[in-house]
N, C-alpha and C positions, 0 to 999 in steps of 0.2 A: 504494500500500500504506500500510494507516494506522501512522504512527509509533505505536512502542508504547513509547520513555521517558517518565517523569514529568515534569509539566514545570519540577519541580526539578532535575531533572536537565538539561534541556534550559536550564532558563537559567543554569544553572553552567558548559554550555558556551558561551551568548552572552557572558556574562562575561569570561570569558576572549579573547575576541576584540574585545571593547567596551575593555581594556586593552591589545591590540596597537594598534586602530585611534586610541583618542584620545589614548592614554598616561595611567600610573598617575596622576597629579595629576586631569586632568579625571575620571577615574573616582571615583577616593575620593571627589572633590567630590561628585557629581551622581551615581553608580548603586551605592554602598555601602551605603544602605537600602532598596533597590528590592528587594519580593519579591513575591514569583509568587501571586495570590489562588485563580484559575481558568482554567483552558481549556476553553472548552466551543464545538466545531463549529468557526464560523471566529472566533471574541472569544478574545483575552489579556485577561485583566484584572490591572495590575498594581496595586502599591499604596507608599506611601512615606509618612510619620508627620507630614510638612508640609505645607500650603497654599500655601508658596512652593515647595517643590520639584516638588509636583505639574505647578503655573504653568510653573516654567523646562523641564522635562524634556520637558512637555506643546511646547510653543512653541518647542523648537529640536533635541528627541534624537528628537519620537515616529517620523516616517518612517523613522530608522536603525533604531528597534527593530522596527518591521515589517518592515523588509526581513530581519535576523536572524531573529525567529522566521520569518517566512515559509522562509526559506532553509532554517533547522533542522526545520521542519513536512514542508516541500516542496508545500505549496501555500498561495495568497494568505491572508492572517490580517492581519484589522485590530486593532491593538493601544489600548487603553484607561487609563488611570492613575484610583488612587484614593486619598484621604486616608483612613489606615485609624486607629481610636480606639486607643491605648494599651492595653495587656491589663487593666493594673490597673484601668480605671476599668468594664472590660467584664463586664456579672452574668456569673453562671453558670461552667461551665469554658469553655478557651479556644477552643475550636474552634466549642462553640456560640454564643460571642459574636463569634468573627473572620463565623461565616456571618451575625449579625444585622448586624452593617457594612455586609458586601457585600450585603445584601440590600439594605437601608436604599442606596447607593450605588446600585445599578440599578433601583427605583422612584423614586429623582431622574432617571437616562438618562431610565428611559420616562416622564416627564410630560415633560419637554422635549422626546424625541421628538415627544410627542403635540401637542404647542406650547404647551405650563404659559405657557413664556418665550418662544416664536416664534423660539426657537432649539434645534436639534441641537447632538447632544453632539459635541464634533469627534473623529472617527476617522480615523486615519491607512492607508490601504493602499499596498499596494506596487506596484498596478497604476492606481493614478490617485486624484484627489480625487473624494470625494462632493459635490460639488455639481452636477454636470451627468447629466442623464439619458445625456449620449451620451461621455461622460469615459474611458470605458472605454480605448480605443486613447491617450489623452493621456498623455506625462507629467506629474505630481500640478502642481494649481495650490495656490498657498497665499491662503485665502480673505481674509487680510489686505492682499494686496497689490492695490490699487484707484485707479482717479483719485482717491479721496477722501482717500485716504492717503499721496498721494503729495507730497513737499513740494515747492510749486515755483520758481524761481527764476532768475536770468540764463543759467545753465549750463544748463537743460533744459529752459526755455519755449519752445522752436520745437519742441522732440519732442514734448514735453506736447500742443501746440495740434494737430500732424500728427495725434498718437496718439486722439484724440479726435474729430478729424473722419474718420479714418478707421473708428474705431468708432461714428459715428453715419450713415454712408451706410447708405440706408434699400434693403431688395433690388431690385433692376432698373435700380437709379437708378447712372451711369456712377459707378466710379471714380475719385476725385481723385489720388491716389498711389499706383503700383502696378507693381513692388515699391514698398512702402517698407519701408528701413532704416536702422537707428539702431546706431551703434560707440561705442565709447568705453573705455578702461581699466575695469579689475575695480572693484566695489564702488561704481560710481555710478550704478545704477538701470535698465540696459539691460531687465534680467528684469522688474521690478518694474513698466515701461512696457509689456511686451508683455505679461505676464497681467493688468495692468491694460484692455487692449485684449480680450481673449478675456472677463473677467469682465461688461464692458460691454456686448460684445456679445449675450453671453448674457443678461444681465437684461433688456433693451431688446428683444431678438425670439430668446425660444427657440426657433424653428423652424432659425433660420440652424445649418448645422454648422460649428464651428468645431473645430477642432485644434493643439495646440499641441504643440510636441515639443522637446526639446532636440536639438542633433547624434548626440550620445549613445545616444537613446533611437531616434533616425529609423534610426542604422548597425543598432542592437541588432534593431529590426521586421524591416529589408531582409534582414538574415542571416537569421533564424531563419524568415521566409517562405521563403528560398532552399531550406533545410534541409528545412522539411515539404513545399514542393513546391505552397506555398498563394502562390507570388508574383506571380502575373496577381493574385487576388484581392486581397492586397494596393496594386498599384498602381492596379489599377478604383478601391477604398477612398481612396485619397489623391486620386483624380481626379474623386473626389465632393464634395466637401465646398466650401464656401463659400470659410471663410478659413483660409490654413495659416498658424503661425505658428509659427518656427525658433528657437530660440535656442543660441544657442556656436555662432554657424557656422563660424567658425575648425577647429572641432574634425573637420568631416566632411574623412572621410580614404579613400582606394582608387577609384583609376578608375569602376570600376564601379557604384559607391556613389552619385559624383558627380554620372556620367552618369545614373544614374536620377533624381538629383533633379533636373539640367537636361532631364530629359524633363516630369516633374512640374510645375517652375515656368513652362514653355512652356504645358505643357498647361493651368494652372490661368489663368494670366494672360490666353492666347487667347480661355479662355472666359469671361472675365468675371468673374473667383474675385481673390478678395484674398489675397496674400502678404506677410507682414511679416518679417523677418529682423533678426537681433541680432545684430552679430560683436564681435571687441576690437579692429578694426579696420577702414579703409573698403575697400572692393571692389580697388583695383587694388594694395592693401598686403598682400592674401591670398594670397601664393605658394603655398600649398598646394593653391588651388581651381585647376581647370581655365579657361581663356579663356573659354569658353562662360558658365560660371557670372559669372565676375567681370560680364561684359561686360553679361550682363543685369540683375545687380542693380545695376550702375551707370547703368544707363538708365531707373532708376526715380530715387523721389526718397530721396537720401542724407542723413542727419543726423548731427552728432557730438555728444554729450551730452561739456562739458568739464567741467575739475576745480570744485568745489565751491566756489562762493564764502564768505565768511566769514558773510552776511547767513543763505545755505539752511544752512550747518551749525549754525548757531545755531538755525532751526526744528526742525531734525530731532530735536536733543539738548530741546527743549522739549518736542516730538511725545512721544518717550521716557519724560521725565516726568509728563506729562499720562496716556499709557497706565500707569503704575506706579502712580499714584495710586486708579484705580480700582479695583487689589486692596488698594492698603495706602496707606487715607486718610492717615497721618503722615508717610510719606514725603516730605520734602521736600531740595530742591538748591535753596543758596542762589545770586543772579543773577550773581553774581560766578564762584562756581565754572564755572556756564554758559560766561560770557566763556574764561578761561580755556583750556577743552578746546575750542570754536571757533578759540580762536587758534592752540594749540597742534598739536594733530589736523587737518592741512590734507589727509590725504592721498584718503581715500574712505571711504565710507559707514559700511563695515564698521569700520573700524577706530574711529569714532565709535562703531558699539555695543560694542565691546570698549571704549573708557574708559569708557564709562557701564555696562556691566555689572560690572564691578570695583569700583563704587562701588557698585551695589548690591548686587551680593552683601557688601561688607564694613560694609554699613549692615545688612543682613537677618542678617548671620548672627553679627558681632560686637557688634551696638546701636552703630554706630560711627557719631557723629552725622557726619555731610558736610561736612567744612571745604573751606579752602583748601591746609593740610598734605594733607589725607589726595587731595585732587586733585593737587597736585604733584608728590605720589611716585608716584600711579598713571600719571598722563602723562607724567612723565620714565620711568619702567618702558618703557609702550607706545612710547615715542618712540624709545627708544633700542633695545627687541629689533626696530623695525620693519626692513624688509629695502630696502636701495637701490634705486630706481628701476629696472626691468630696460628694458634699450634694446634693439631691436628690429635687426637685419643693415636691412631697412628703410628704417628711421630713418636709419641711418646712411649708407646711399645715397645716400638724398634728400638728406642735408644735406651729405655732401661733394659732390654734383652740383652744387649749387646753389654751395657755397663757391668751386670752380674751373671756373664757370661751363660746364660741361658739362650730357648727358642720364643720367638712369638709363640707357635703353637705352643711349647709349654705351657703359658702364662694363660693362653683361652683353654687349657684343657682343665679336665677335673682331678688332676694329678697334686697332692694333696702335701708331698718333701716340702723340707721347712727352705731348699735350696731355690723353690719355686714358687713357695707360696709369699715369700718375704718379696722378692721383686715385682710379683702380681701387685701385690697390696699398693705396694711404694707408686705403682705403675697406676694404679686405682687411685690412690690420692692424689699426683700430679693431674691428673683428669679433670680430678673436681677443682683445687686450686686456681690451673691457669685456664682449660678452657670453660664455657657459658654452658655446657652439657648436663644435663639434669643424672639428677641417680639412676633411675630409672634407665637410660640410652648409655650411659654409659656401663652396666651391668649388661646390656646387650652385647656391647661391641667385647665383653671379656668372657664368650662363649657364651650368651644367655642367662647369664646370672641373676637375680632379683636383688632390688635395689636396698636391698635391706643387708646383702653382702656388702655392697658399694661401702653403706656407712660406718658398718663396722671396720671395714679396713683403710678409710680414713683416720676414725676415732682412735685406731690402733697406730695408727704411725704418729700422728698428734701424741699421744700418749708416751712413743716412745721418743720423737724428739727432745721432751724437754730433760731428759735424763742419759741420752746417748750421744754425742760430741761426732763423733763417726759419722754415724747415720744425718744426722743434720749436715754434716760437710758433704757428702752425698750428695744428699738431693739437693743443696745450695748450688755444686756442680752442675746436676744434670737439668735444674732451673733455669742456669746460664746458658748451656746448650740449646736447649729447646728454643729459646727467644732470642738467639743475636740473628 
């Protein structure tokens, strides 16, 4: 049924939830001059009174706002932004000059369409990117992220090299790695290697189907197949295709869910089909996947993308600048500031574009030239709201196995030596101290235990801390380990 609000009205109520989801600060910033030009069919056209706001809103909010309007429409709508001219300088009254804008705006779309520049105008949809004829069933790729873009360095040159000859085996020709997967902490380029892989693929032989999906989006298809009753056809679809490529696989969750996708990856890999996978962790650290699962994607070939060395974050924050420059020629960071947020900003990617966007937004929007002050405050700012290392139940396994030379499996088994049961415990109390995990999950993750174990073998290490010297030097150690 066709929505029949205006869609002033309709965007007064995305508004309103663009202010729950980002909070008032980022909104004022970035969607307090955003208004509504047109709706016509499946195109928003929005419009905002800058060049730079167009840039940043275009480049990091446009798929949130299509998924809102789509949501508020209720069906797919690709959403568009435009620099619209000031009333005053506009002839005539103002409606007739807001439509000479918008005109004048979409006869620039359509000669780019047409290829004026051999480039499309970027639109954002909610059901996949426009770049691929067969994109449709994908989660959206973002066409910036490529081998060519990608900066590379000691921390992600073995993924890089894999990522690349697995996206240039030519069809028929065997497999070199397969599964191959790549793990690594948030914000150091897992995503950005696997659509670089599907983008590749794609330009070098359209014919290949490639699919990409997040965890996310694979639970979201398997459900909603279930529901219409289309779910053979769904999995025929996944058991077609060339190469699948998973990303967050951490995140898939429900037996059934599971096992479909270790039907899928049997299926695809028997037949000759390429699988690539991205977790925040490697195979047999993913407690929540089934044995099936882990087992296989550990029999393929594994890679961990590590922390950032100081030589790639210095690239990336140069990449940054080089791209900034293209819209806004005076733009400049002096080489020093550079140094600086390299040294400072150790932690992931992301968080390198968060100091370098705080310095451009306070270059763009207060003429604030770029020192060394205004970089100090901003990365003592970032450095300090950042959030502690989060340590994994895991982690912590591993490294007290290792410290009193025991197994993980020991320590989940029901084996009862005081050689085993002492590290269990110690292993059990670092659980509860540093990570946020309840008794209860964390008694899962130690064989299934009930959390009424858990507390006693806190209450017992507490207990024996304040009378053992040893044992507190200990675990002081293996506290230090866990968090640097």
């Amino acid at each position: 049924m066709k929505n029949q609000r205006q869609p002033g009205q309709i965007w007064e109520t995305i508004t309103g939830q663009l202010r729950t989801d980002l909070g008032e600060d980022v909104f004022s910033s970035w969607f307090a001059r955003v208004e509504v030009e047109s709706l016509e069919g499946d195109q928003v056209l929005l419009s905002v009174p800058t060049k730079f706001l167009r840039t940043w809103i275009t480049e990091h909010y446009l798929e949130l706002l299509a998924k809102h309007w789509s949501r508020a429409l209720g069906r797919p709508v690709a959403v568009d932004m435009a620099v619209r001219v000031p009333r005053a300088r506009v002839a005539g009254n103002s409606n007739g000059g807001r439509a000479a804008v918008i005109a004048a705006e979409r006869a620039i779309s359509a000669r780019q369409s047409a290829g004026a520049e051999g480039v499309r105008p970027k639109l954002a949809t909610v059901d996949g990117a426009p770049v691929t004829s067969d994109s449709g069933a994908s989660s959206p790729l973002d066409p910036r992220l490529t081998f060519e873009t990608l900066c590379v360095g000691t921390s992600n040159r073995l993924a890089y090299t894999a990522a690349r000859q697995v996206a240039a085996v030519e069809p028929g020709a065997p497999l070199l790695f397969n599964p191959f997967m790549i793990h690594s902490g948030v914000g150091l380029g897992k995503s950005h290697v696997l659509q670089a892989i599907a983008a590749e693929i794609r330009a070098i032989n359209p014919a290949r189907k490639v699919l990409y999906l997040t965890a996310e989006n694979f639970m979201y298809k398997f459900v909603a197949a279930l529901r219409s009753d289309t779910a053979l056809k769904f999995k025929e679809q996944l058991r077609s295709i060339d190469v699948l490529l998973i990303d967050d696989m951490q995140f898939l969750q429900g037996k059934s869910l599971q096992d479909e996708f270790c039907h899928t990856l049997n299926s695809l890999i028997d037949s000759g089909r390429q699988v690539v996978v991205a977790a925040d962790r490697a195979p047999a650290e993913l407690d929540g996947l089934n044995d099936r699962v882990r087992s296989r994607l550990a029999g393929g070939l594994v890679i961990e993308i590590g922390p950032l060395e100081r030589e790639l974050r210095r690239e990336i924050l140069m990449r940054r600048v080089e791209a900034t420059r293209r819209h806004y020629v005076d733009f400049h960071v002096p080489e020093a500031v550079i140094d600086l947020i390299a040294d400072q900003v150790t932690t992931n990617g992301r968080d390198l574009d968060g100091a370098f966007n705080r310095l451009m937004a306070h270059n763009q929007f207060n003429g604030t030239p770029i020192t060394m002050e205004l970089a100090e405050r901003t990365v003592r700012g970032l450095v300090k709201a950042s959030e502690p290392r989060r340590v994994r139940i895991e982690e912590i396994q591993r490294l007290v196995a290792k410290h009193y030379n025991v197994t993980k499996a020991d320590m989940l088994s029901s084996r009862r030596n005081r050689s085993i049961v002492v590290p269990r415990q110690i292993a059990m109390y670092l659980s509860k101290v540093i990570t946020p995990r309840s008794l209860p999950e964390i008694g899962r993750r130690f064989g299934g235990r009930d959390h009424t174990t858990v507390l006693h073998a806190v209450r017992k290490i507490e207990g024996l801390l304040a009378r053992d010297n040893a044992l507190a030097q200990d675990i002081e150690l293996l506290k230090r380990q866990l968090q640097e």
